[in-house]
C-alpha positions as CSV (number, residue, x, y, z in Angstrom):
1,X,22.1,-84.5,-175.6
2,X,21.6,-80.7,-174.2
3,X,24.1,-79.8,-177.0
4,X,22.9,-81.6,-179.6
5,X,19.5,-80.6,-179.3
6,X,20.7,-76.4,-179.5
7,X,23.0,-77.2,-182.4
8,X,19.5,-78.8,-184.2
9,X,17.4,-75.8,-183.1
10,X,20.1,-73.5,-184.1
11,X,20.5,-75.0,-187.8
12,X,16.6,-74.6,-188.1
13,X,16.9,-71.0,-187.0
14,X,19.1,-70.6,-189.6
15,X,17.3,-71.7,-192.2
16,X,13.8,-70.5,-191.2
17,X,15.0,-66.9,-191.1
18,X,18.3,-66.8,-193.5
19,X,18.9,-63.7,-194.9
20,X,16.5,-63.0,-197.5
21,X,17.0,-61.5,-201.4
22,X,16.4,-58.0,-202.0
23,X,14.9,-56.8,-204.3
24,X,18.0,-54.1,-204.4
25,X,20.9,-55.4,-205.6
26,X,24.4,-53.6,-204.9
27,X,27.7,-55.8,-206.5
28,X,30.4,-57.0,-204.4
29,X,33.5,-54.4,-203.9
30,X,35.5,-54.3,-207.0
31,X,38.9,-52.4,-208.2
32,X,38.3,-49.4,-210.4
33,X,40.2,-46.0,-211.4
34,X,39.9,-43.0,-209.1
35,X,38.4,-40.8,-211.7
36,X,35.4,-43.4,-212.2
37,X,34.1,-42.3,-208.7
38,X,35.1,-38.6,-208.5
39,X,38.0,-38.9,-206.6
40,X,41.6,-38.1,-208.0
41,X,44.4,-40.2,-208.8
42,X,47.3,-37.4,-208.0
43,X,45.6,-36.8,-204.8
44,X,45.2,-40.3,-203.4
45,X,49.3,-40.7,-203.9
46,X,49.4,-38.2,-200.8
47,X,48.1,-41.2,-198.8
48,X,51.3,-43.3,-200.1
49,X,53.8,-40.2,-198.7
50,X,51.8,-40.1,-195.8
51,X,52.6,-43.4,-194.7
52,X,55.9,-44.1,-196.1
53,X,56.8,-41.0,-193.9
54,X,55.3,-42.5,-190.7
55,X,57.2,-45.7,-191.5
56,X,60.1,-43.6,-192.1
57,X,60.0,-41.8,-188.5
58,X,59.1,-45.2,-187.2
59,X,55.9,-44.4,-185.9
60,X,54.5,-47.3,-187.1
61,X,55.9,-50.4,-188.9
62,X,53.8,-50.9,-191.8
63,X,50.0,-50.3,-193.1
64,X,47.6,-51.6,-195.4
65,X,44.8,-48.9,-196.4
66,X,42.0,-48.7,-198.5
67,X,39.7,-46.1,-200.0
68,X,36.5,-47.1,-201.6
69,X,33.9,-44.8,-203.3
70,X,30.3,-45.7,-204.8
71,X,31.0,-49.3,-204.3
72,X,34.5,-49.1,-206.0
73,X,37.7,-49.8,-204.6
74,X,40.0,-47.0,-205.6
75,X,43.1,-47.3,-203.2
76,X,44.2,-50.4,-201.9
77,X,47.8,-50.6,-200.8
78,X,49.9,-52.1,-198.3
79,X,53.7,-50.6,-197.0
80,X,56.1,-51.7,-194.6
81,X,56.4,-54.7,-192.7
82,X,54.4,-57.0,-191.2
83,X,56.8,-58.5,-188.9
84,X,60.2,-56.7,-189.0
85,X,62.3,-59.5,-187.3
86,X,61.8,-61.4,-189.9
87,X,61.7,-58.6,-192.3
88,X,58.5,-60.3,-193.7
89,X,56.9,-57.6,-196.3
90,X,53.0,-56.3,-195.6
91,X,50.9,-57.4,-198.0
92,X,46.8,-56.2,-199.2
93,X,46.0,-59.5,-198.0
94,X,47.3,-59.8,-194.3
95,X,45.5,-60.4,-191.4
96,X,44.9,-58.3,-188.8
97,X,43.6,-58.5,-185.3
98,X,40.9,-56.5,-185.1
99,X,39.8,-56.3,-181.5
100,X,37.1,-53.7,-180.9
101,X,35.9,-53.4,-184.8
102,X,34.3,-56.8,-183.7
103,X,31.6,-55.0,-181.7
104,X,30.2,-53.6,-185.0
105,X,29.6,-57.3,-186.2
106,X,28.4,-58.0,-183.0
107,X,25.8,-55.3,-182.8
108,X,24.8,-56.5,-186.1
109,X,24.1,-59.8,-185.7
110,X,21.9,-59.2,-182.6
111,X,19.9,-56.7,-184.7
112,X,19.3,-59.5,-187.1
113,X,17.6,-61.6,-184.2
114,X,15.6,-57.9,-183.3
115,X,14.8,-57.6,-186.9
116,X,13.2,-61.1,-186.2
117,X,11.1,-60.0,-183.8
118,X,13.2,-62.2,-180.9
119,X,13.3,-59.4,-178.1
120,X,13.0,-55.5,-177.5
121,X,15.8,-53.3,-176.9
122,X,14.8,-52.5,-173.6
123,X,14.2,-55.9,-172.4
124,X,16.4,-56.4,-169.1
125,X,19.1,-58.7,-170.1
126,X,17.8,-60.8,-166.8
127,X,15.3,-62.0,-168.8
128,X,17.6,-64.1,-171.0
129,X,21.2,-64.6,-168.9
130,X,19.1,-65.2,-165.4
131,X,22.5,-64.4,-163.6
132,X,22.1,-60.3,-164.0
133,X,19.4,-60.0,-161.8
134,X,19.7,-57.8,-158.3
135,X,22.7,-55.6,-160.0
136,X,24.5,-53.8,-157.7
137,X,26.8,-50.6,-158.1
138,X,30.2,-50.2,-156.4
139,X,30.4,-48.1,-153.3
140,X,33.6,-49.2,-152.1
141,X,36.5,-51.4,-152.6
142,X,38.4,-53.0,-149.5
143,X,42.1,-53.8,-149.1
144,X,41.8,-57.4,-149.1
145,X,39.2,-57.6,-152.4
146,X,35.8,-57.5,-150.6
147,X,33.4,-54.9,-151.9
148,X,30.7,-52.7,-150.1
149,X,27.4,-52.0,-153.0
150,X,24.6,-50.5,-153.0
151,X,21.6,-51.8,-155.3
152,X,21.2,-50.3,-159.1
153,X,18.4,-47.9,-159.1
154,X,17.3,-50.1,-162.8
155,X,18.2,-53.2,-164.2
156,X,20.5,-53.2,-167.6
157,X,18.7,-53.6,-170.7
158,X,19.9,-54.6,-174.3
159,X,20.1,-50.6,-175.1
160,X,22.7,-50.4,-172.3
161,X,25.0,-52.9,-173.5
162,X,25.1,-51.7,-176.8
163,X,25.6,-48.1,-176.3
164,X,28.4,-48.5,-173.1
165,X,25.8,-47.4,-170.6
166,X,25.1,-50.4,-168.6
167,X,28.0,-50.0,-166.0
168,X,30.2,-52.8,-166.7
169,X,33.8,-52.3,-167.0
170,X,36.2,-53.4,-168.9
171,X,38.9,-55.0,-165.9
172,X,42.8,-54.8,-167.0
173,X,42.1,-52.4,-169.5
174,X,39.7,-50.5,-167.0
175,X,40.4,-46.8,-166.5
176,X,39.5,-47.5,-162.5
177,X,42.2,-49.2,-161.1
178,X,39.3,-51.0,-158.4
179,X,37.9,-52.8,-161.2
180,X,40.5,-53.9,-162.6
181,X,41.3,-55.5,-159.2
182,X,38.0,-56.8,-159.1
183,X,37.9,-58.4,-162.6
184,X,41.0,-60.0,-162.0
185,X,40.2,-61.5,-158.9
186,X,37.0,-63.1,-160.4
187,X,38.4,-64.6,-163.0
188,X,37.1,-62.6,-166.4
189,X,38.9,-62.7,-169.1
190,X,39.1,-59.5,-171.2
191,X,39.5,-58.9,-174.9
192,X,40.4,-62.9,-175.6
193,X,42.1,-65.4,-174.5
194,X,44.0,-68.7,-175.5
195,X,42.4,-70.2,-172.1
196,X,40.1,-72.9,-171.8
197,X,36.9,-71.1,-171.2
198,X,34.0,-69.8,-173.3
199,X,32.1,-66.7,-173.8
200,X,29.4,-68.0,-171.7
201,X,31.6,-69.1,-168.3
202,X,33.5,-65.8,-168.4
203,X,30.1,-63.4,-168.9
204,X,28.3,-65.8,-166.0
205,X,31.6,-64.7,-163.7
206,X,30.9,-61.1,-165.3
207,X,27.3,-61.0,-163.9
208,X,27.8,-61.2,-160.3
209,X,30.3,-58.1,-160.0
210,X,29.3,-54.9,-159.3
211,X,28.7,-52.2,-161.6
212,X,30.7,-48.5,-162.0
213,X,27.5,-46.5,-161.9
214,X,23.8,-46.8,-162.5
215,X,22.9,-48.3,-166.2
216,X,22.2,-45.6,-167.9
217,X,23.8,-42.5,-166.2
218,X,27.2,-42.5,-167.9
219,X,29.2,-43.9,-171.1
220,X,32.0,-46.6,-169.5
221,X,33.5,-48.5,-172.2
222,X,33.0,-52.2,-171.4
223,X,32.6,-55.9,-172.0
224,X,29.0,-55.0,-172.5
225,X,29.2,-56.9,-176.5
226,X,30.6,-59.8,-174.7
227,X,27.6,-59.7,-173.2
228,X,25.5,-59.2,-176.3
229,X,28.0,-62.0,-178.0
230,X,26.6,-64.4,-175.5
231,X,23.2,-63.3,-175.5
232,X,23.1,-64.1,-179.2
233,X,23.7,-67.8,-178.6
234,X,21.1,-67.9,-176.0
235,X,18.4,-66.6,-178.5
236,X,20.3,-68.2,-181.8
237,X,21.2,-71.6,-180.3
238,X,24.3,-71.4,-182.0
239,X,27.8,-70.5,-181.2
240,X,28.6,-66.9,-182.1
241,X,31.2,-67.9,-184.9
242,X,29.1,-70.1,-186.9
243,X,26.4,-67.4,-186.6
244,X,28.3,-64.8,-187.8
245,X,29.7,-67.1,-190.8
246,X,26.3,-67.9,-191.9
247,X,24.4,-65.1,-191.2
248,X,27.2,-61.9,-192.0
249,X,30.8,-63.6,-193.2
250,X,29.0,-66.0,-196.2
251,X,26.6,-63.0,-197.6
252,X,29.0,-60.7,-198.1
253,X,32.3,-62.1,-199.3
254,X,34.0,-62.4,-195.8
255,X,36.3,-65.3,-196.7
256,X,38.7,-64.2,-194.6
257,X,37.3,-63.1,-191.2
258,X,36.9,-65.4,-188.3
259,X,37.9,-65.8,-184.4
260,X,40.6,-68.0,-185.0
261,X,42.7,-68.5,-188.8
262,X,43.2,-72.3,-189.8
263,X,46.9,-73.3,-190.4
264,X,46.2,-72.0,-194.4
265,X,45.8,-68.5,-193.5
266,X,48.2,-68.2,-190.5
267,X,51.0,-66.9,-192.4
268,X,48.8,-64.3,-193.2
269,X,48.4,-62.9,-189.7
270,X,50.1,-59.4,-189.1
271,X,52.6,-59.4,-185.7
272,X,51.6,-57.1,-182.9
273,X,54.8,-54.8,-182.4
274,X,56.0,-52.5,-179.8
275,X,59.2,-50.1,-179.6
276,X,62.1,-50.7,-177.9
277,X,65.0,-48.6,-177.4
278,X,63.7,-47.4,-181.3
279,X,63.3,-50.9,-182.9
280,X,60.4,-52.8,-183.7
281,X,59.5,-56.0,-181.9
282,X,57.4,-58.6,-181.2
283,X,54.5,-57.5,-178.3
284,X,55.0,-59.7,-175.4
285,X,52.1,-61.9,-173.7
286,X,50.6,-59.7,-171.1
287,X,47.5,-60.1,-169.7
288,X,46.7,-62.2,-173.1
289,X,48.6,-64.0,-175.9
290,X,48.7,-62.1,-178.9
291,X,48.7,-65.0,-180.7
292,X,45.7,-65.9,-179.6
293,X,44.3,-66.6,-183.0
294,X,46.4,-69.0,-183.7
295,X,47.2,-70.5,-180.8
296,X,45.4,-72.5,-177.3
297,X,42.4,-74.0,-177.0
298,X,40.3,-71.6,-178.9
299,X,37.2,-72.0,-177.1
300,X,36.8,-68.3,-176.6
301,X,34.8,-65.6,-178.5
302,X,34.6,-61.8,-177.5
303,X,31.7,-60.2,-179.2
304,X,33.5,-57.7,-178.3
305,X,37.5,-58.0,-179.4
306,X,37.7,-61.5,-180.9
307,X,37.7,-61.5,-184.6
308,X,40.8,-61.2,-187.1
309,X,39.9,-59.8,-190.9
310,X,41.6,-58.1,-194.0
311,X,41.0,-54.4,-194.8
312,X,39.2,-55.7,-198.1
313,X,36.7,-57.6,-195.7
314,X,35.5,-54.7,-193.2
315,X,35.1,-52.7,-196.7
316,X,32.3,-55.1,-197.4
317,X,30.7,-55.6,-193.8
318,X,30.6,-51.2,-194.3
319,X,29.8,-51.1,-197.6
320,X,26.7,-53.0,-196.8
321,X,25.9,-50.1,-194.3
322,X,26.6,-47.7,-196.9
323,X,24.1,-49.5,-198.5
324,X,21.2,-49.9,-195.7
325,X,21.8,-53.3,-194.8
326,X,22.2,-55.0,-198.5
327,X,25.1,-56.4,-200.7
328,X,24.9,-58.9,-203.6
329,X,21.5,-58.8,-203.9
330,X,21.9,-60.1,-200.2
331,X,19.7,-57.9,-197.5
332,X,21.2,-58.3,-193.5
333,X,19.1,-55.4,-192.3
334,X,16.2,-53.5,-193.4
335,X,17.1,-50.2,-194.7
336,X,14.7,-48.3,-191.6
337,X,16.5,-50.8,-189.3
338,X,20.4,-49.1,-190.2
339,X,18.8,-45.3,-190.3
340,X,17.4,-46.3,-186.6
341,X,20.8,-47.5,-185.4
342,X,22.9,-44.7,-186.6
343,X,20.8,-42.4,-184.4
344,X,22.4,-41.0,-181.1
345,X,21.1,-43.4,-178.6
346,X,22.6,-41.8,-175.5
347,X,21.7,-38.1,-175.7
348,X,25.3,-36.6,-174.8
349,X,26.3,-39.1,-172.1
350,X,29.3,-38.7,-173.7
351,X,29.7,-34.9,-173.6
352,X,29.6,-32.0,-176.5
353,X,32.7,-34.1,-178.7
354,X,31.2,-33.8,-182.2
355,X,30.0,-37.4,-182.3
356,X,27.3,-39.6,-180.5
357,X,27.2,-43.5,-180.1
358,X,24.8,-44.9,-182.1
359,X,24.1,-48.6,-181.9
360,X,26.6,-50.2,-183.5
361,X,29.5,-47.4,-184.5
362,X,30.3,-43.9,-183.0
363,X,28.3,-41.2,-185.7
364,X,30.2,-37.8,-186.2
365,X,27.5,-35.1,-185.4
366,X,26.8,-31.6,-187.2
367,X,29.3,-30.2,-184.8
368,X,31.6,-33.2,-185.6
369,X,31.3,-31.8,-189.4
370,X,32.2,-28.2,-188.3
371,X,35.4,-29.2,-187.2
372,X,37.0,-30.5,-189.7
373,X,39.3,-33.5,-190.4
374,X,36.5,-36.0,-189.3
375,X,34.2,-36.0,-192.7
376,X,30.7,-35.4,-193.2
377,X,27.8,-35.3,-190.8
378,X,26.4,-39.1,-190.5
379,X,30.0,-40.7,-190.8
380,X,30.7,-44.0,-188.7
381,X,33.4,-45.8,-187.6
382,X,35.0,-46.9,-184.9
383,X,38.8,-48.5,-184.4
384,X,40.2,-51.7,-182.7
385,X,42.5,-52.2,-179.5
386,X,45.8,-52.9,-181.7
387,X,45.6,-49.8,-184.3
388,X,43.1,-50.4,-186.5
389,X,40.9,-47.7,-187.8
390,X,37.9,-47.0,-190.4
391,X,35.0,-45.0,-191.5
392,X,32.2,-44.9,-193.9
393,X,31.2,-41.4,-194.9
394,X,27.0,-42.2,-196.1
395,X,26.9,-38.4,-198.1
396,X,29.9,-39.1,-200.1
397,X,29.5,-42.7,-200.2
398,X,33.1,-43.2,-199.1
399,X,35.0,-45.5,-197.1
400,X,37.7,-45.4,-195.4
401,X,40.4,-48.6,-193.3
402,X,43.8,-48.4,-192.5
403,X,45.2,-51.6,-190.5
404,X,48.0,-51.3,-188.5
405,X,49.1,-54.1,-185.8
406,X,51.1,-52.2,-182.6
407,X,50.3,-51.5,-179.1
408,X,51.7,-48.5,-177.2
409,X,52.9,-46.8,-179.9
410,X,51.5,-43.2,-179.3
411,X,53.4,-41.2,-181.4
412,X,51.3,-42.5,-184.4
413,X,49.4,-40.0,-186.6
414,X,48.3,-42.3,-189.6
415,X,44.6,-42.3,-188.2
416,X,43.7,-38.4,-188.0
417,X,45.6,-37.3,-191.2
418,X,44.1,-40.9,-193.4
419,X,40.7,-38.8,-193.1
420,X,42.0,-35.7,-193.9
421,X,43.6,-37.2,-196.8
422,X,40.5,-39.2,-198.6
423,X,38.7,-36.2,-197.9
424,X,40.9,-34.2,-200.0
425,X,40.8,-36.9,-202.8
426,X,37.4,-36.7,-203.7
427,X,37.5,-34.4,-206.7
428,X,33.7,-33.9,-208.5
């Protein structure tokens, strides 16, 4: 009955506060000539030797990339492999797992509930998932798993989840080996899982464990957007994937991103590779099942790792940024909503770098600009746990994905010299 009743509640939040028509309307991504947008043809073709050379060296084993400009797609291209047992051809269309790009759609959708007025930012998450309260920080870690703390001088708010200040860790991919004891030990899962357990079970295990450091004090990449995943369903009343479909996917075109492909698209779905002894092959289930998308009981999603798309599909989810918050005629977010999310969030908790967290994507800085090789000031993007990578560049009106599907492969370069390359291209 419990169920029933939040699945009714959560169809009537849906439809009291869908998204709502602008009176802005920006078309859907569609194909057209390089020229059209400023950008040159003769240029672009670098990207294609670019790649084809990685592939060559066996850095990586294929890529799909695309470059879009003003709202046209102007490079679109996939090379290589997408599984190279099988010798199965990479296609524009393929699948990819897109782990920590998810956190961007996860930031979203909670600032859709903020947009309707649902909490503050610096709410303690306490006041919604009960199970945070009394946090305590790590003082010492024992040989046989128990754990001296000391109580957090503050409580973690929304801000800290969203910005990787709140303390949490992120267990077996943790860069403090005690944590990733810890997490183990209590049973979290990390990234995703084909387990039988939800979002909710594994964040309520989260909630009692101890914290790196004070929230606030320091930048720890974490689990903090599974948190924000399951806080979503607290204030929606609906499970995270049909929110997302309704609210984000449906809107603006997503027909092909989801937490786990029906049998139609799973032929679709790129293989996680590794190298071994200088051949390509399948990853091996670690920690997790890279087939999780396909595979178990598919009961889990991570706000912050879960969901699978196509490079043609994050184009529109950033295009709508590019955009302030509207496609199709379609508005997500209020234009003053994006322009107060892409400001630095976390003063520079993160160190002089050239870039600052913003709310939902890492925002290259003035310094980041002086560099070089990272585009203009105001670019965003972010990249996922299994080589993915994009950016959106709001001056030029530019983005750029390349999609890739290995893990410990760390002699690949695609990533740093893809944005030197579209920069190059743009020709006005």
């Amino acid at each position: 009955m419990k169920k029933l009743f939040l699945l009714l509640f959560g169809i009537y939040t849906l439809t009291s506060f869908a998204q709502t028509a602008s009176i802005k309307k920006s078309p859907f991504l569609t194909e057209a000539s390089a020229e059209s947008v400023g950008m040159s043809t003769e240029r672009l073709a670098k990207i294609d030797a670019m790649i084809k050379e990685s592939i060559e060296k066996s850095e990586i084993p294929g890529a799909v990339a695309l470059v879009a400009r003003n709202g046209k797609i102007v490079y679109y291209k996939s090379f290589g492999l997408a599984d190279n047992q099988s010798g199965k051809a990479l296609k524009n269309d393929a699948i990819f797992r897109i782990a920590s790009q998810t956190k961007a759609i996860t930031a979203t959708a909670l600032m859709m509930l903020w947009e309707e007025g649902k909490f503050k930012l610096d709410d303690p998450i306490s006041k919604y998932i009960p199970e945070f309260k009394n946090e305590q920080v790590l003082d010492t870690l024992y040989e046989n798993g128990t754990y001296k703390t000391t109580p957090a001088k503050r409580p973690i708010t929304i801000r800290h989840l969203l910005t990787h200040t709140s303390g949490i860790g992120y267990g077996a991919i943790d860069s403090d080996n005690r944590f990733k004891r810890i997490y183990k030990d209590a049973g979290v899962t990390d990234l995703f899982t084909t387990e039988n357990i939800s979002i909710e079970e594994s964040v309520k295990k989260l909630a009692k464990l101890p914290l790196h450091h004070n929230p606030g004090e320091k930048f720890t990449y974490s689990e903090g957007l599974d948190v924000v995943g399951y806080l979503i369903e607290k204030i929606s009343g609906m499970p995270i994937d049909q929110f997302y479909k309704t609210r984000i996917f449906i809107p603006l075109g997503m027909n092909d991103t989801q937490f786990y492909l029906p049998e139609s698209k799973q032929n679709r779905l790129v293989s996680i590779q590794k190298k071994d002894n200088g051949n390509w092959i399948k990853y091996p289930v670690t920690f997790y099942d890279p087939d999780y998308p396909i595979k178990g009981a598919q009961r889990f999603f991570s706000g912050g790792a879960g969901l699978s798309s196509t490079a043609k599909d994050y184009a529109a989810f950033l295009q709508m940024y590019l955009n302030k918050g509207e496609l199709n005629g379609i508005r997500l977010l209020s234009r003053t909503t994006v322009e107060f999310m892409m400001q630095n969030q976390m003063g520079n908790l993160r160190g002089d770098n050239g870039a600052y967290y913003a709310l939902a994507f890492e925002v290259v800085d003035k310094k980041g600009e002086s560099l070089g090789g990272r585009n203009s000031e105001g670019t965003f993007g972010w990249g996922g746990y299994f080589n993915t990578q994009y950016f959106a560049d709001p001056k030029e009106n530019v983005i750029g994905i390349i999609m890739k599907q290995t893990q410990g492969a760390n002699t690949d370069t695609t990533d740093w010299k893809f944005h030197q390359l579209v920069g190059q291209s743009i020709d006005d």
